[in-house]
C-alpha positions as CSV (number, residue, x, y, z in Angstrom):
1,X,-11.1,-37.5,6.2
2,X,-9.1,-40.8,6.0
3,X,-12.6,-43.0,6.4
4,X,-14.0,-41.0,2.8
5,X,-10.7,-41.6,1.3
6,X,-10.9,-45.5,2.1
7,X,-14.8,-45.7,1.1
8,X,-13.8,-43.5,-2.3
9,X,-11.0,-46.2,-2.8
10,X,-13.3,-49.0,-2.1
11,X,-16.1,-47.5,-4.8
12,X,-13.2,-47.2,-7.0
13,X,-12.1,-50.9,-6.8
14,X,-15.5,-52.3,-7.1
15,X,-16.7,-49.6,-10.2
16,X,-13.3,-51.0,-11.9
17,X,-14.2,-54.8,-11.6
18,X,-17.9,-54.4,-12.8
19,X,-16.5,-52.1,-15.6
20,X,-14.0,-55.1,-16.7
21,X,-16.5,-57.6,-15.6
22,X,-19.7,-56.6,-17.6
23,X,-18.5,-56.8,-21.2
24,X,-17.1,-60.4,-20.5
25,X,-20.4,-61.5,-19.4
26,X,-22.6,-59.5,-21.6
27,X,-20.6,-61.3,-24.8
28,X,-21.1,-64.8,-23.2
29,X,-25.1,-64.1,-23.0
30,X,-24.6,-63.1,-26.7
31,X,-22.8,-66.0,-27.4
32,X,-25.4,-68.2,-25.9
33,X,-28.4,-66.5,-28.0
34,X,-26.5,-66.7,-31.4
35,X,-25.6,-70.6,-30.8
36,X,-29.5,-71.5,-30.2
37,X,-31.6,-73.4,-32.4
38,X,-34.4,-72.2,-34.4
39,X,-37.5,-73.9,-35.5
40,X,-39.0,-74.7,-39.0
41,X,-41.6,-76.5,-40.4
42,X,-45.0,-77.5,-38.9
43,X,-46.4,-80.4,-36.5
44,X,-49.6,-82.4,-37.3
45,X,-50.9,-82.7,-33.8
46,X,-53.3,-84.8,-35.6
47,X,-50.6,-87.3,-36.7
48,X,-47.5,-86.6,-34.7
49,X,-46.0,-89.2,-32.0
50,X,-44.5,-87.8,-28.6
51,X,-40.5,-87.4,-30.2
52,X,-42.4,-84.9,-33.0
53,X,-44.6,-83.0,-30.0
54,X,-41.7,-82.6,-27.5
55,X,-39.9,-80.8,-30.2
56,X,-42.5,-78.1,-29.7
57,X,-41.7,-75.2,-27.7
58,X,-43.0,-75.4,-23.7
59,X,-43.8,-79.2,-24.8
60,X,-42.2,-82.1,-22.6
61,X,-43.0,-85.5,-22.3
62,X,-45.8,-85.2,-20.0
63,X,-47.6,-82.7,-22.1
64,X,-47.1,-84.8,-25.5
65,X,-48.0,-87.6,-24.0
66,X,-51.3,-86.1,-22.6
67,X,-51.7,-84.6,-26.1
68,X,-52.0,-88.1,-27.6
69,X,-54.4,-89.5,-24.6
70,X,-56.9,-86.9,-25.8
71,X,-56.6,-87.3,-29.1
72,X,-56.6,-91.0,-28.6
73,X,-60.4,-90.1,-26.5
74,X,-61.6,-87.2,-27.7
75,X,-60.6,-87.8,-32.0
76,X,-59.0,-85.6,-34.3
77,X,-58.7,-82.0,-33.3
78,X,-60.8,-79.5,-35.4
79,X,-58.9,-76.1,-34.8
80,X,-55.1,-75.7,-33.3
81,X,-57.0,-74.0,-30.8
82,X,-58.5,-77.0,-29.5
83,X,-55.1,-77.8,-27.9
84,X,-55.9,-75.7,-24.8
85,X,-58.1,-78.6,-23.5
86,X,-55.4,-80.8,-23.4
87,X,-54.2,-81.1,-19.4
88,X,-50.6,-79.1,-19.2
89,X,-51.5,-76.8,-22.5
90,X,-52.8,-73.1,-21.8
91,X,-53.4,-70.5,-23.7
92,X,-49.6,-68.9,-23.6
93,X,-48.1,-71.9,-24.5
94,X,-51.0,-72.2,-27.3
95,X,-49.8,-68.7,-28.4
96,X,-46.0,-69.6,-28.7
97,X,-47.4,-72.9,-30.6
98,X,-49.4,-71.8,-32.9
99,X,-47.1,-70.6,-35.7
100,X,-45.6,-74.7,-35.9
101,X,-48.9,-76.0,-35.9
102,X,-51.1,-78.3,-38.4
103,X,-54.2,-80.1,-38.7
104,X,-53.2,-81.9,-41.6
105,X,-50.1,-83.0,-44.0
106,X,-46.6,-84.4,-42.9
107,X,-44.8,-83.0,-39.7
108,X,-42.4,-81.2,-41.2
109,X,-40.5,-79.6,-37.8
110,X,-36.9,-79.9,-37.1
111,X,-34.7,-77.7,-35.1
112,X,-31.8,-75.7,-37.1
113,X,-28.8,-74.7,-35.7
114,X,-28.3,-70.7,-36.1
115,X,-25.6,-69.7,-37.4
């Protein structure tokens, strides 16, 4: 009888903490989200130098700077979905890409804080 009392006790105890515990770190995983930055605007893969690509989601200095060597070999892109042949660029990150993408005009894309 005494060792179900002390293992009730225990589960007590340790139900408490994650009841205190969760909110707390639930509203800090909130926090984080809401003080993220958004996207808006496009990128000219045609045009656009490796500080513009890396701005891209999934896009780090390896990648931008491979999207530039085959730009530089191959030409101009034709379609945004021409990116996938780029070394480092698959179709997933393609799909999370697409909607900052241009073949033509200024790159317009800069990061906003949200608010």
């Amino acid at each position: 009888m005494k060792y179900s009392t002390t293992i009730f006790k225990t589960f007590a105890i340790i139900l408490l903490v994650l009841c205190t515990a969760l909110p707390t770190m639930a509203g800090k995983a909130v926090e984080k989200q809401s003080s993220k930055a958004v996207l808006q605007g496009t990128v000219n893969i045609n045009t656009a130098d490796a500080a513009q690509l890396v701005l891209l989601p999934g896009i780090g200095p390896k990648a931008a700077e491979s999207i530039i060597s085959y730009r530089s070999t191959a030409g101009s892109f034709v379609s945004v979905d021409d990116l996938v042949k780029v070394k480092g660029v698959g179709p997933k990150t393609l799909e999370k890409l697409k909607p900052y993408l241009s073949l033509k005009g200024e790159t317009t894309l800069k990061k906003i804080k949200k608010s």
